[in-house]
N, C-alpha and C positions, 0 to 999 in steps of 0.2 A: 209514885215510886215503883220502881220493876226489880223485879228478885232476879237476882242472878240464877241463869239453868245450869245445872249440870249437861255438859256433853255425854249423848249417849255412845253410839259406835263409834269409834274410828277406825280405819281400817289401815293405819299406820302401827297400832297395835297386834300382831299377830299370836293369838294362844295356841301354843304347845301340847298337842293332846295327847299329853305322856300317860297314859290311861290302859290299861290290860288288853281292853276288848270293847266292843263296838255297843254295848249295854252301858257301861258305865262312859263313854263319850257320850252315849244320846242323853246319858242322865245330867253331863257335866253340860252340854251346850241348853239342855234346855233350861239348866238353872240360873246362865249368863244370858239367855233371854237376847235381847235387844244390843246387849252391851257390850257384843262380841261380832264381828261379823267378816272376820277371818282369822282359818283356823290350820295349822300343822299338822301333819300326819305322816309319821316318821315308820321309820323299821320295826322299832316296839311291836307298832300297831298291826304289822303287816300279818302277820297270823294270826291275830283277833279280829280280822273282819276290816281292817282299813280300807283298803279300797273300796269294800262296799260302803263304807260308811263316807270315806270323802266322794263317791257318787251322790248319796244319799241329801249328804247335808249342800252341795254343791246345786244337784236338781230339785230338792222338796224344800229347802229353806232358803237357798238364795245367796248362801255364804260363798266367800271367796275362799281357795283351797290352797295351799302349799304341802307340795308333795315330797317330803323331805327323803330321797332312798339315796342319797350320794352314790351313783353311780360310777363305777370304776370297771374299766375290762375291753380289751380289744375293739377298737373301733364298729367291725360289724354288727357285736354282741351290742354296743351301749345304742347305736342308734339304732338297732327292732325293739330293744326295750322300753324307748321312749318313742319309739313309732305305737307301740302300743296305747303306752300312756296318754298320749297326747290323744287319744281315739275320745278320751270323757272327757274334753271340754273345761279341763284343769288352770289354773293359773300360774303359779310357780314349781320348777322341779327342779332339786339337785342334781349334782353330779360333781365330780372330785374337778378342780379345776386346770388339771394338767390340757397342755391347747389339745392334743389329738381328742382327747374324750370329748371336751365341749365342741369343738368342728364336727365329730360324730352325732352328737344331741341336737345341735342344732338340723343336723341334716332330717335326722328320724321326726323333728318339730316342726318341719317347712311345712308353710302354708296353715298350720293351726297359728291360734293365740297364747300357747305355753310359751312361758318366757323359764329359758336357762339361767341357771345362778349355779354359779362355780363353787365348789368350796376351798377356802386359802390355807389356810389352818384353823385345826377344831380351837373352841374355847376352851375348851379342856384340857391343854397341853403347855406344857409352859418346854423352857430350852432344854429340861433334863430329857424329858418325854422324846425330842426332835435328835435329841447325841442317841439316846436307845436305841432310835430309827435309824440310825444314820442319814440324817437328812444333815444338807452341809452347812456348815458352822455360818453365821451371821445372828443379827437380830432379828428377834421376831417381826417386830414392825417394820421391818426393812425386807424381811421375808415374803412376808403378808403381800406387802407393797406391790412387788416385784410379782409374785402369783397372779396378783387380782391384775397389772398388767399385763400378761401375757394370756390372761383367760379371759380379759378385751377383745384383746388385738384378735383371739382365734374368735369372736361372735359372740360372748356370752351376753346375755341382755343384762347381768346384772352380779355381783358374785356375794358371797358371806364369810363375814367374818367377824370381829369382835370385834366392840366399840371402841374399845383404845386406838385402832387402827384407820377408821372409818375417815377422819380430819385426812388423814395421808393418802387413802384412797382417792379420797374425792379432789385432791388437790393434783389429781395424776391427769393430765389432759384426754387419756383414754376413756376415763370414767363422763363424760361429759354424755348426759342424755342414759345412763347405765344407773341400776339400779345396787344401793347396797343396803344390806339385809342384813341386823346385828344382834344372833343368839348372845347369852353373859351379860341379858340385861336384869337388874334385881333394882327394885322400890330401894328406896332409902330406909333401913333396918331389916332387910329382907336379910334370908341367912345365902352366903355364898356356892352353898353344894358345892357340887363336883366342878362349878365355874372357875376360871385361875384369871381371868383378866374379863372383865366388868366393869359397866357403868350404869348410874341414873338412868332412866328411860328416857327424859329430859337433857340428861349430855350428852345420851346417843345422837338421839335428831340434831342438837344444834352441834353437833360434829359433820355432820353431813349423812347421816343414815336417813334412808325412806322409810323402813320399815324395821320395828323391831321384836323381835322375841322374847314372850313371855312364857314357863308354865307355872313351876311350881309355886311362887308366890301368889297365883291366881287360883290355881286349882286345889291347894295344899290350903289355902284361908277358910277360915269359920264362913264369910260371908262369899264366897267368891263373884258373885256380881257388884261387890262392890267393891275388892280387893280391883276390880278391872275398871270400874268407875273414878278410883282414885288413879288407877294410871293415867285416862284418857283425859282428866282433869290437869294433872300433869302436862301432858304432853299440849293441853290448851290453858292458859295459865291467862285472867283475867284483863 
């Protein structure tokens, strides 16, 4: 008789490393061990040493990196920013998903292995958030939709957005061979934060998400390597 394993990595899991500074990320990766093996690193981080640290964890452990700075700004500006970026041998990088920005990113990425991912709308925004903006009146998910095709069609290798959307994404003939990435994901009993549209880790994927984002439920647990072992458990289901 054979004992079922727990799955260790996957890297359809990605952790969130909403953390200060680059001390307390080396304490939080090395406590996930094994069971993490790609990792976010957003704007938070960018004055507490992030780059150094997604260098870090990128060439001394081996981890895969997403480099969350949603880039927005004049064409020339966005791609020497990610000309730069793309110098450390990174995996994912934002950038707002309007086509000029992403046509510009891609440019600054040619010839590396950084894949663009657009951003559609944040998870954190529901339709009041969008009338504030004046961004123009429709559904969200129909908004979304519509963003993540046109941040296609200009090259994005892949866009983000929220799981509610992901089923509609994927059904867009654009998205075929294109990667979607879904921050607003929370465990079943997880608390919602500042999240407004969320799902399962498990309804993300079988919606059509590759990759999903995790932090606070991970990093914010008593056990957190196992807070991420019941993800990836999840996400492989017997």
């Amino acid at each position: 008789m054979t004992t079922a394993q727990t799955p260790t990595a996957d890297d359809r899991l990605i952790l969130a490393l909403d953390v200060p500074n680059v001390v307390q990320g080396l304490e939080l990766v090395q406590k996930l061990g094994d069971t993490v093996s790609f990792y976010k690193i957003g704007l938070g981080m960018l004055t507490g040493g992030g780059l150094a640290l997604a260098n870090e964890l990128k060439q001394e452990h081996g981890k895969r990196i997403f480099l969350d700075m949603k880039f927005f700004d004049i064409g020339a500006t966005v791609e020497a920013a990610v000309r730069g970026i793309a110098q450390f041998d990174l995996d994912f990088l934002t950038v707002h998903g309007d086509p000029h920005v992403v046509r510009a990113a891609k440019e600054g990425a040619a010839g590396t292995n950084l894949k663009i991912l657009g951003v559609t709308i944040l998870t954190s925004l529901d339709r009041g958030d969008l009338d504030a903006a004046l961004i123009k009146d429709g559904a969200i998910p129909d908004l979304v939709a519509e963003r993540a095709g046109r941040a296609f069609e200009a090259g994005a290798d892949g866009v983000i957005a929220s799981p509610n959307e992901a089923a509609l994404i994927r059904a867009l003939p654009e998205s075929r061979d294109r990667l979607i990435v879904t921050p607003g994901v929370r465990p079943l009993g997880a608390d919602k934060g500042d999240q407004k549209r969320i799902a399962t880790p498990a309804q993300a994927i079988a919606d059509g998400a590759d990759h999903i984002v995790v932090g606070r439920p991970i990093h914010r647990a008593v056990n957190p390597a196992q807070a991420a072992r019941d993800i990836v458990r999840e996400l492989n289901p017997a």
